[in-house]
N, C-alpha and C positions, 0 to 999 in steps of 0.2 A: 501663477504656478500650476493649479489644478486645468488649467485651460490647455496651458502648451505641454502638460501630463502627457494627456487624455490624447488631443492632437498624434504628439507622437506615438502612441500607441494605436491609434487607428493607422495611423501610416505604414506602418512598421507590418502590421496584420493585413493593411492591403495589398501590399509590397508580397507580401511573405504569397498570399493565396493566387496573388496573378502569377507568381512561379510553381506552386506546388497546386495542383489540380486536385490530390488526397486530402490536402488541408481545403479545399473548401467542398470537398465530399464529408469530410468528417465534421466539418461546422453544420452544415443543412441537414446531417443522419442527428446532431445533436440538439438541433433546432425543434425538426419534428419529433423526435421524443419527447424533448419538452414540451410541447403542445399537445400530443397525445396523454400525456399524462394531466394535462389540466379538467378533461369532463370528470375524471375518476377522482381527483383532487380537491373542485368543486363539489361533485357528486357528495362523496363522503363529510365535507364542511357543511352542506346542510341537513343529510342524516343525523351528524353529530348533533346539527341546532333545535331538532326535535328530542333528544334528548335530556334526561334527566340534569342539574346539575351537578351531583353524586358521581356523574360519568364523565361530563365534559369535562370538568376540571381537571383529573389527572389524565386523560385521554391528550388534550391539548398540552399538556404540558410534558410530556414523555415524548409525544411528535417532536417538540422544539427541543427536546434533551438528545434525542437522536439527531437532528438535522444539525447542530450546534457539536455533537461528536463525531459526525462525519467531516464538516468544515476543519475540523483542528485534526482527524487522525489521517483523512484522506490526503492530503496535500504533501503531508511529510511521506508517506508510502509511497504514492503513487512519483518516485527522484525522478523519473523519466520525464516528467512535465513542460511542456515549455514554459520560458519565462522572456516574457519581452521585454520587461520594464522592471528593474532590480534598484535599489540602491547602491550595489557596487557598480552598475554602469552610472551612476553619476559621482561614484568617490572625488575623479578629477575634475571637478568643478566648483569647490567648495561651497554648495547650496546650504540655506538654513536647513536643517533636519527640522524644526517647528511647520516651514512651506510645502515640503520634500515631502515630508509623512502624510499627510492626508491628503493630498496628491497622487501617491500611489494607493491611496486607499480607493481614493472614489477612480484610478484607472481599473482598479480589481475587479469591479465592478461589474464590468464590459467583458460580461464571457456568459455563456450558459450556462453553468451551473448558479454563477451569481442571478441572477432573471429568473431561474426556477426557486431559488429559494427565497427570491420575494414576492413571487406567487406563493410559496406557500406559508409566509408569514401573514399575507394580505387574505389568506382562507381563513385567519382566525378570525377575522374582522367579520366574515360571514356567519361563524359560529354563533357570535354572539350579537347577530342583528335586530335577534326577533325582540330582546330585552330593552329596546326604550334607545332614542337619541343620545342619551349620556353616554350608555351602559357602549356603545357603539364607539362614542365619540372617545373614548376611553381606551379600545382595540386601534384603533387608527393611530392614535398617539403613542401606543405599546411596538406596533409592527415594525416602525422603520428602526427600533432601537432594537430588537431582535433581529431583524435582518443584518444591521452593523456589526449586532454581535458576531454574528458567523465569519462578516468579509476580517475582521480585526484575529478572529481568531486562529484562522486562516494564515495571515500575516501573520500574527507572533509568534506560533508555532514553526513555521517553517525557519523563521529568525533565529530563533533558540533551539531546533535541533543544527541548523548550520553551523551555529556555533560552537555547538557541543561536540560537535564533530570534526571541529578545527585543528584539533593539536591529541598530540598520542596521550597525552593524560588527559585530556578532556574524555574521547575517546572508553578510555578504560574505566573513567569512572561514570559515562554514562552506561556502561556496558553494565558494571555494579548494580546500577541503578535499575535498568531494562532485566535485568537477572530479578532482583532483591522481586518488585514490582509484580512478575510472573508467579517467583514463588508465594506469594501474597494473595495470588488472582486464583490460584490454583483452588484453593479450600473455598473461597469464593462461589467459582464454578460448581464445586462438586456438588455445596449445598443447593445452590439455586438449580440443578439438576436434580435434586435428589427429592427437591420440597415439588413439583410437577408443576406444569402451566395452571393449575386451578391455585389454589395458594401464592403464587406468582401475581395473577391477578389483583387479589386480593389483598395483597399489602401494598398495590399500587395509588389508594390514595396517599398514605401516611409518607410513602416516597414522593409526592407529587409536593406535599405541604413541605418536605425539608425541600426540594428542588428548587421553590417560588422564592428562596432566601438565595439562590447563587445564579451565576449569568444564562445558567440552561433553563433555567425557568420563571425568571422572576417577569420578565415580557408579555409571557404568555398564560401568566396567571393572572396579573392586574384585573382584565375583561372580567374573570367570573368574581374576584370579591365587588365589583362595581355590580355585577347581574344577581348577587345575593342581596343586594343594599347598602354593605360593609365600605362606606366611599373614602373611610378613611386608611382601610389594609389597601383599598385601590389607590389611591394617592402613593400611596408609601410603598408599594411594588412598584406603580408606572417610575417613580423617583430613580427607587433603586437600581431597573432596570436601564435608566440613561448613567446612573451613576459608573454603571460596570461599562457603558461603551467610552466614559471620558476614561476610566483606569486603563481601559486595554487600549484607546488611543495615548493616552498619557505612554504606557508598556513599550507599544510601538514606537513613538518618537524616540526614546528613550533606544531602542534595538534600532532604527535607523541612523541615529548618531553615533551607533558605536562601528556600525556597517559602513559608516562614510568614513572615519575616522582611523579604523584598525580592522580592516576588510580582513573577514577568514580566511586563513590559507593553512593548509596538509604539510608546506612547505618549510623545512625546516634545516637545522645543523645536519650533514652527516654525517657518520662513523663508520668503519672499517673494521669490522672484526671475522676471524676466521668461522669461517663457517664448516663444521664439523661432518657435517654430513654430506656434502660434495667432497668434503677430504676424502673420506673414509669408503666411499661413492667407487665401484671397482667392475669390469665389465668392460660389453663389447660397448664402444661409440652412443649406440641407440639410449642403451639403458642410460649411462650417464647421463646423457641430454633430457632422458626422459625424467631423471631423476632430478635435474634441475629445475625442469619447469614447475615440477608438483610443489619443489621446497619454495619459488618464488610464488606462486601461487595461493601455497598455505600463510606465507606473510600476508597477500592479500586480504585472505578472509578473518584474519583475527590484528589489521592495522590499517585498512585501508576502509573510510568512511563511505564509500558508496556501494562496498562490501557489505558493511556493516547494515547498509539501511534499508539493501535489498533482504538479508536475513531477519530484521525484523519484521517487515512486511510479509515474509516466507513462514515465519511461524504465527504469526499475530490471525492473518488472516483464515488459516483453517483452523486453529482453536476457535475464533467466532462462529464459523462454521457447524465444527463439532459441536459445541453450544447452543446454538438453536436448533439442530437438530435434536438433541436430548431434550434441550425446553417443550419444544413441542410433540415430541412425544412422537417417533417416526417408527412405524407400527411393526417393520421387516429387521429393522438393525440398529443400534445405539451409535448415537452421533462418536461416542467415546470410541466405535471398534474401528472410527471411519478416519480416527485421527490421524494414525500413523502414514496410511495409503494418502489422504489429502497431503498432508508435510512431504511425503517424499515426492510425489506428481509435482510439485509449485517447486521444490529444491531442483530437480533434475529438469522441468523447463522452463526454470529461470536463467539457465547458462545459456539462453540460444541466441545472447549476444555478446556473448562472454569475453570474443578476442575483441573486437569495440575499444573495452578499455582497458586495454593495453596501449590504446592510442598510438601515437608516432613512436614509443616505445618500440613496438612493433620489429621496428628495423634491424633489432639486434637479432631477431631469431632470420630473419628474412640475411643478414648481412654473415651470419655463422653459418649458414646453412643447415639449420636444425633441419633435422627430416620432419615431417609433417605428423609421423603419426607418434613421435616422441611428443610432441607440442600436443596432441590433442589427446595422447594417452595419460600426459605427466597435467595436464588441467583436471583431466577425469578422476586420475587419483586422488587430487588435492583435495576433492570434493566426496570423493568416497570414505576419507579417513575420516571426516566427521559426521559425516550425513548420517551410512549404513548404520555406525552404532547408537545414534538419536531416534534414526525410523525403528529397530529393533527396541529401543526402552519405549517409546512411544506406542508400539504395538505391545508389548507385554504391559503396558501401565491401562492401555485405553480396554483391551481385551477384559481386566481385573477389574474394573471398575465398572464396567457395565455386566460384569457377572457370565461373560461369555466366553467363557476358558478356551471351551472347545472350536474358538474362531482365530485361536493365536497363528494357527497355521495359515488359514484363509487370507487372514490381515498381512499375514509376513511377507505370504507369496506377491498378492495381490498391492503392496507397499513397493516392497522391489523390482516388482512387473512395471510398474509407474517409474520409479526411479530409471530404471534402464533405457524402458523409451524415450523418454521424456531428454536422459541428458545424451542418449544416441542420435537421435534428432538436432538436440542444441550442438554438437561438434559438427553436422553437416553443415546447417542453418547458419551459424558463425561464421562460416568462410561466404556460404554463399548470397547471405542474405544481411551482413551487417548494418545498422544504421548508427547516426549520432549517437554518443554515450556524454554522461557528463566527465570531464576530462580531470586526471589525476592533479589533485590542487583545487579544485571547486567545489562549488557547493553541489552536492550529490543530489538535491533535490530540484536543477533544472541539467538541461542541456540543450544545443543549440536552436536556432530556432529553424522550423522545416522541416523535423526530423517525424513528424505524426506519423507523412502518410507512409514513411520507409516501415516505420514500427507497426503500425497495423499491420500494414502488408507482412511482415517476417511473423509477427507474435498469429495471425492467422492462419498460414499456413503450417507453423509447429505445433500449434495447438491441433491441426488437425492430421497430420500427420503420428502427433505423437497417440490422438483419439483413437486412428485405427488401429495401429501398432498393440493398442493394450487392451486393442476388444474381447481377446482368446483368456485373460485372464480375468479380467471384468467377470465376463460370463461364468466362467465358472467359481467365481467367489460370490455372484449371486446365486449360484443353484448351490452353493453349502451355505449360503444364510437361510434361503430359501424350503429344501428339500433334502437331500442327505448329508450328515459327518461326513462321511466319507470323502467328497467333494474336497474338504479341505485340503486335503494331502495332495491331489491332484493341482489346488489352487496355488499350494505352496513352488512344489517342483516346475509346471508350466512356470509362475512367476519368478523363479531363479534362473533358470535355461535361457524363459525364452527375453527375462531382462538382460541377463547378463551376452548371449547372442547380440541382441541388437545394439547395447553399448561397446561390443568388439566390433560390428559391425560400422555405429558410426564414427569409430576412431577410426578404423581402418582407410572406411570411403571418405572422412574428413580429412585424414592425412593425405591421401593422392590429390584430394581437387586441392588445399593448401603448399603443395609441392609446387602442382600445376599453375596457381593462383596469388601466388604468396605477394609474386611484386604489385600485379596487381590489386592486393588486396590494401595492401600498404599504402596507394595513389587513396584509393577510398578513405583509408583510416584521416589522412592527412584532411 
């Protein structure tokens, strides 16, 4: 089973790059980063090994707590992924899920990011070389069950947010859940901001000792109770550490039987009911149409799971941001004043594939003849009604907390200056640049396969597109961090004008080329 996996995954990926020229640009730009980062990787593995044991031990074990939280948070964010080899493409074949399962375990394998991070499970093994043939032999037998752990966590993560995402109550209450979590993480952040990178430090052994009892660190702890003499905490971590890869293989099997059995699906009962606000809806043509799309739209973002999974990754990821910028202590601005400007930039150009998924949907705006700039003025709404008033409590909460009152203007401007461009670009970039989306009814965290090199290509050019557009506000919310108050007010009003300008703007030019474009856009979507 693991043979004809594997097999068809290399088939599948050779197939895929003798068509797509981007996809095997983007494998060899992935390749050589990985290789580049192995002298600095190495390098740093035997700095650590002339190190005290006081150091290495939570050193090494914070590396593996990180690399082990990116395997599990990364895969679920980043829905755009491709996925070659799923268990719902073998639902109809009724395979044992016992065969199945670590079969696509050891296919997961077989990608770059899997390769780099067994390199750098295979750097502990250098760490700890200088301490004797045991103490060594001990790291060797520790690595590959931290490396499983990553590829496993990986896999059941994505399993269990697909699932979670499957039905409107699952949905809502992971939504509970992803809320409750936040407000939880909140008082968290503040403190581990408030206490500074020195103190931070310094409580990282006693984190390191509870981490060596759970799957992020018990791997890569075994090596130093064996290099202190302790053979028998070493016994009893290396143990533990294979213990958690049979539970999270056990997990898996367990999430690929039910994946074979009762494949997730969005798809459900309909109902009919009047919809008050198209009733009540009154106006020339434009406006109505316009007011349609926003109302269908705002269902999306509060019912549709790959809505849903883009907005977490939209705020998850500049709260981390903001976070380490305050952990470390960033000498011009608190990572807190920079939260609101990050959330609204990642909000407004995250729609710059926006019409995508809408899929063969599509036809009905195409088959009504919706005018173009109702379609991309009533999406911009949808996205305005909750954003603006999040980036505004975001800028008054990040402002207050970092004690910088007098930036509330800077941040607001320079928050909204992002938002503007960013989703004025994504209503051009939508028509003109769409690629693969995962498709309404799937799992939000793959879509099809080939779609890399379309998506670099678009996500590169709006990203830089929306760069220059928000230079004129940029700058001047660094000369009021920088050098005068005054600044701010300038930063405020530029950032309103000239966001708000360029999101009339790319409604405006996103409706004529969608006029111009529609049918054709529609052959694409298909």
């Amino acid at each position: 089973m693991v043979a004809a996996v594997v097999a068809l995954k290399l088939r599948l990926l050779r197939n895929t790059m003798s068509r797509e020229l981007w996809r095997v640009i983007l494998f060899v730009l992935g390749a050589l980063w990985a290789l580049s980062m192995l002298p600095g990787l190495l390098g740093g593995a035997r700095w650590l090994s002339g190190q005290e044991l006081l150091v290495q031990r939570p050193a090494v074990v914070i590396v593996g707590t990180v690399l082990l939280l990116g395997w599990l948070v990364i895969p679920v964010l980043m829905f755009g992924a491709d996925e070659t080899v799923t268990p719902r493409k073998f639902a109809t074949l009724g395979l044992d899920p016992r065969r199945l399962a670590p079969a696509l375990v050891v296919a997961a394998m077989l990608s770059v990011p899997a390769v780099f991070a067994a390199f750098v499970n295979l750097a502990n093994v250098v760490v700890w070389s200088g301490y004797g043939a045991p103490t060594t032999a001990i790291a060797l037998l520790s690595a590959p069950a931290g490396f499983l752990t990553c590829v496993l966590a990986a896999r059941v993560s994505t399993g269990l947010a697909t699932r979670l995402l499957s039905s409107r109550r699952a949905r809502r209450i992971a939504a509970a859940l992803v809320a409750g979590a936040l407000v939880l993480l909140v008082p968290f952040l503040l403190a581990l901001g408030a206490a500074g990178l020195e103190n931070v430090l310094a409580g990282l052994p006693e984190l390191a000792r509870v981490l060596a009892f759970t799957p992020f660190g018990a791997a890569w702890a075994a090596p130093s109770y064996a290099a202190e003499g302790s053979w028998v905490a070493a016994g009893g971590h290396l143990l533990l550490a294979w213990g958690w890869v049979g539970a999270g293989l056990l997990l898996w099997i367990s999430q690929v039987d039910g994946l074979l059995v009762d494949p997730p699906s969005t798809v459900g009962a309909s109902r009919r009911r009047a919809d008050a606000f198209l009733e009540s809806a009154s106006g020339p043509p434009v406006l109505r149409a316009t007011a349609a799309v926003a109302r269908r739209s705002l269902r999306y973002w509060f019912g549709d799971p790959r809505y849903l999974s883009a907005l977490a990754s939209t705020l998850l990821l500049p709260l981390l941001i903001a976070l380490l910028l305050t952990v470390v202590g960033a000498r011009e601005v608190s990572g807190w004043v920079l939260l609101a400007p990050l959330v609204a930039g990642a909000v407004g150009w995250g729609r710059h594939n926006d019409t995508a998924f809408d899929g063969t949907a599509f036809w009905m705006h195409v088959s009504a003849g919706v005018p173009g700039v109702a379609d991309r003025a009533g999406r911009a709404l949808a996205l305005a009604a909750w954003a603006v008033p999040l980036v505004l409590v975001l800028a008054l909460g990040g402002v207050s907390l970092a004690g910088r009152e007098e930036l509330l203007g800077a941040a607001v401007g320079l928050a909204l200056g992002l938002f503007g461009a960013g989703l004025g670009v994504a209503m051009v970039s939508s028509v003109l640049l769409p690629y693969p989306a995962p498709r309404a009814g799937e799992s939000p965290f793959a879509t099809e396969t080939g779609s890399v090199g379309a998506s670099l290509v678009a996500q590169l050019i709006s990203t830089t597109v929306t760069g220059v557009l928000a230079i004129p506000v940029t700058i001047l919310f660094w000369l009021a961090v920088t050098r005068e108050e005054g600044f701010a007010l300038a930063t405020l009003l530029v950032g309103v004008l000239g966001g708000t300008a360029t999101l009339v703007g790319g409604v405006v030019l996103g409706g004529r080329l969608l006029d111009a474009r529609g049918a054709q856009l529609l052959s694409r979507l298909r």
